[in-house]
N, C-alpha and C positions, 0 to 999 in steps of 0.2 A: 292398563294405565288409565287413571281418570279424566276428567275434559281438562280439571285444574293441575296436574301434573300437566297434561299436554301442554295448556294453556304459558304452564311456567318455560317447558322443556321451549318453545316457540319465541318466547321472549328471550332468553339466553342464548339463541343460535347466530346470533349476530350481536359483535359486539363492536360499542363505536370508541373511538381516540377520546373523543368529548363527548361530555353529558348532551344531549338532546335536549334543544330549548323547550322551555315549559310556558313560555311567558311571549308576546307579540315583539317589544322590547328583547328578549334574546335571539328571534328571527332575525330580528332589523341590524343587530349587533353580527352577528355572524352573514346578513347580505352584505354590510359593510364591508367584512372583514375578506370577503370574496373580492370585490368589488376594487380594495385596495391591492390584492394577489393580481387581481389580472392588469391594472396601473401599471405594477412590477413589471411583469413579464413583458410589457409593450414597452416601459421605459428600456428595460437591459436589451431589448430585441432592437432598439434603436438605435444606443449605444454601443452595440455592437454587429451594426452595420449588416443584419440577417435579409440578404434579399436573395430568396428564392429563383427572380426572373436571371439572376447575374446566373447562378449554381444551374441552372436550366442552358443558360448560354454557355458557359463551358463543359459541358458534357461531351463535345465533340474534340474538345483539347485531350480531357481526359480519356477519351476514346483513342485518341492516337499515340497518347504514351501505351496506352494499353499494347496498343497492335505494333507499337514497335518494341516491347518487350518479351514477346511470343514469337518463338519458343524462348524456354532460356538457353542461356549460353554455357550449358552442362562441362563443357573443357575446362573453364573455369574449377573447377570443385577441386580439385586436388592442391590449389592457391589457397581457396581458402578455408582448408583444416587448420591452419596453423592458427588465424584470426580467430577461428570459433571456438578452440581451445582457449585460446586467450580470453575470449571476453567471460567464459565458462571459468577461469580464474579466475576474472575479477570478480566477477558476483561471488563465487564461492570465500574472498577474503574479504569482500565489502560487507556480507552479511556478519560473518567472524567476529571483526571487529567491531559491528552495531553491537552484536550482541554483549560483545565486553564491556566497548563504554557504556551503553544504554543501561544494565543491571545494577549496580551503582547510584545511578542516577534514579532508576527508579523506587530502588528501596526509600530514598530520602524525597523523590516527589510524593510516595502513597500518607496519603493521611491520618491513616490508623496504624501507623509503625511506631512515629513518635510526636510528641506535640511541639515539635520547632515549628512553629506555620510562618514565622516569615523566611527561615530557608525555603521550606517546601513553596512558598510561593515564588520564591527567587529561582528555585528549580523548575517549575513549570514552565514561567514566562522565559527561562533560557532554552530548554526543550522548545517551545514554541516559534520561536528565535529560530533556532538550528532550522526545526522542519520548516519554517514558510521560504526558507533558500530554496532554491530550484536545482537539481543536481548540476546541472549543465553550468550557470553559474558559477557554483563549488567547482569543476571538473577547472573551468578556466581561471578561476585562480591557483588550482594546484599547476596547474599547466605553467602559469608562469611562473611559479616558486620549484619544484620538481622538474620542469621539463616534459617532452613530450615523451609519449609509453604508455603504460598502461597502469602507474603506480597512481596517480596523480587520479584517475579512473576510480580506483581501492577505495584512493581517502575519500573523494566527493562522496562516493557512494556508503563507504561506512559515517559520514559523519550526517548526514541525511538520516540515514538509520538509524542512525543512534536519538534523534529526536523523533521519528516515528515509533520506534519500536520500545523507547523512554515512556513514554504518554500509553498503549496498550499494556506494558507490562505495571503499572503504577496504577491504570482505571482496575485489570485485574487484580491486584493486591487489594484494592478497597472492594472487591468482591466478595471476598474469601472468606468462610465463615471464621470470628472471630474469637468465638466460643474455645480453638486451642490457644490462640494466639492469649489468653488470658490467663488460661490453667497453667501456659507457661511460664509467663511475669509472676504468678501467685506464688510457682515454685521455685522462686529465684533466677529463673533463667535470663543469660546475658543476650540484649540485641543482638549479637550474631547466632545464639541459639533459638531465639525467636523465629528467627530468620530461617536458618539451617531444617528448623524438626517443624515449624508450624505454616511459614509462608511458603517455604517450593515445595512441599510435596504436596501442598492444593493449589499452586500455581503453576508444574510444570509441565502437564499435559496443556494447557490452553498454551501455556508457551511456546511449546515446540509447537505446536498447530501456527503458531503466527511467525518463527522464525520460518517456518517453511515456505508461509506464502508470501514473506518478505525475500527470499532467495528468488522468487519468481518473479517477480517485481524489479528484481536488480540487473536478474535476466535482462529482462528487456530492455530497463535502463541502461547497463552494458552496451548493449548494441548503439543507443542513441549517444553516449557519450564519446565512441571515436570520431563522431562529427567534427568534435571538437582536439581532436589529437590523443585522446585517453585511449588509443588504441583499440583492436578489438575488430570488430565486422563492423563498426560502423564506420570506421577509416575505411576500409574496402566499398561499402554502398555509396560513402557521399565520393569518392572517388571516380568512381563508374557514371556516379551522374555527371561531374562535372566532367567528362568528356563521353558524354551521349552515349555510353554504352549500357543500353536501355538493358540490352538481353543479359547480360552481367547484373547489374541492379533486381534484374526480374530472381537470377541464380542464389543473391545475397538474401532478397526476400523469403525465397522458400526454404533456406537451410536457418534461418534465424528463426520464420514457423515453426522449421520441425523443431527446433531448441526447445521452442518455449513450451509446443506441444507434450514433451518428450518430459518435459520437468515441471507442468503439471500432471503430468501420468503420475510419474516416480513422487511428488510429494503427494499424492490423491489417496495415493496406497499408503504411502505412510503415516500418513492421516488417519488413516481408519482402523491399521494396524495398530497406534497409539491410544486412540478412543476405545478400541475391542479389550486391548491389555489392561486398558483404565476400568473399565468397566468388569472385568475380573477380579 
C-alpha cells in the first residue's frame, strides 16, 4: 500500500460528530460552546441539590439497612409466588394492549404513509402527552376509578406504552424503504394494503425486538406499581418495609432480580432468534 493510501486510510480511522474547526473563530465558538455545557451541568447540579459530603454521611444508614436485611427471610417465598405471578400478568397484558393501541396510532403518526400533517401532528403531540405521564401517576388514577388490584396496574401500564411504543413504531415507519411503499400506490393499492404488503413486513422484525424490551420494562415497572395498590410484589416490598421487615424486603428484592434477569434471558434469545430468521 502506498504512503498516500496510508496517508488516506489514517485520516478516516477516526471520525468526528462535527466538522473539525478550520478557522481561530470556530475554536473560539466551540470553547464557548464547552464552556456553556459545563454552566449547565453546575447550574442542574445545584438544582438538584448534588452534594456528595451528605451521600458520604449516609453510608453508614445505608450500611445498616444493609445488615439488617441479611440473610433474607427465605420462609417467605412460598407467600410470594402468588404476587410474582401477578405482576408477570400485568406486564404480560400491559404490553398487549400497548401494542393494540399504539399500532393505530402509529400508522397515522408516520409521515410518509399519508399527507394529513396536521392529524399527524395532532398525533404525535398526543403520543407525547400519554408518555411524559409517569406510570405511577396513571396507576393512581386507575386506582381511584378501578379500585385496588392489579387491573388498574394493566391500564397505567398499557397506556404509558401505548405512547412509548406509538413514537418507535412511527420513527420506524419513516425508516423503511419507501421504494415498495410506491410500486404499491402506482399499482392501485388501498392504505390498508400499503400497510399490510409494504410497511410490516419491513417493520416487523424491529418491532418485535422493541415489544420485547418494552415487556421488560413493564416488568419492572409491575413491581413498582403495587406501591401504589396495582397489586403485584410491589404491594408485598412496600409492605415489609413499612413494618421493618428488612429480611422480607431483602426476599422481594431478589425474586424480582431473578424476574427481570429471567426475561431478559428469554427476550435476548428471542431476539436474536428473530434477527437470525430475518436475516434468512
Amino acid at each position: 500500500m502506498s504512503a498516500h493510501a496510508n496517508a488516506a486510510v489514517e485520516r478516516n480511522a477516526w471520525h468526528w460528530t462535527a466538522p473539525r474547526p478550520r478557522s481561530l473563530g470556530g475554536w473560539i465558538g466551540y470553547a464557548a460552546l464547552a464552556l456553556l455545557l459545563g454552566w449547565v451541568l453546575i447550574w442542574s447540579a445545584s438544582g438538584a441539590q448534588m452534594s456528595w459530603r451528605e451521600l458520604a454521611a449516609g453510608m453508614p444508614q445505608i450500611g445498616d439497612f444493609l445488615a439488617r436485611s441479611v440473610p433474607p427471610d427465605w420462609s417467605v417465598l412460598p407467600r410470594l409466588w402468588a404476587p410474582a405471578l401477578e405482576t408477570i400478568q400485568i406486564a404480560i397484558w400491559g404490553t398487549l394492549l400497548s401494542v393494540v393501541l399504539a399500532l393505530p396510532l402509529s400508522f397515522i403518526a408516520a409521515s410518509n404513509l399519508h399527507n394529513w400533517h396536521w392529524l399527524r401532528r395532532i398525533t404525535r403531540q398526543f403520543l407525547n402527552v400519554i408518555r411524559s405521564i409517569n406510570e405511577l401517576i396513571l396507576a393512581l388514577i386507575f386506582v381511584s376509578a378501578v379500585g385496588l388490584g392489579p387491573f388498574p396496574g394493566v391500564l397505567a401500564l398499557a397506556l404509558h406504552g401505548m405512547g412509548m411504543l406509538g413514537k418507535f413504531f412511527a420513527e420506524n415507519i419513516e425508516e423503511i424503504d419507501n421504494g415498495p411503499l410506491q410500486a404499491l400506490r402506482s399499482a392501485g393499492a388501498s392504505p390498508l394494503q400499503v400497510i399490510a404488503f409494504g410497511v410490516i413486513p419491513q417493520a416487523i422484525t424491529a418491532w418485535i425486538a422493541v415489544v420485547l424490551y418494552r415487556f421488560e420494562v413493564n416488568l419492572r415497572s409491575a413491581t413498582v406499581l403495587g406501591m401504589v395498590g396495582a397489586g403485584g410484589l410491589g404491594f408485598e416490598l412496600v409492605s415489609s418495609l413499612k413494618l421493618f421487615r428488612y429480611q422480607e424486603t431483602a426476599t422481594c428484592i431478589v425474586v424480582i432480580t431473578v424476574m427481570v434477569i429471567a426475561a431478559d434471558q428469554i427476550s435476548q434469545w428471542l431476539r436474536n432468534r428473530i434477527q437470525r430468521d430475518a436475516h434468512h
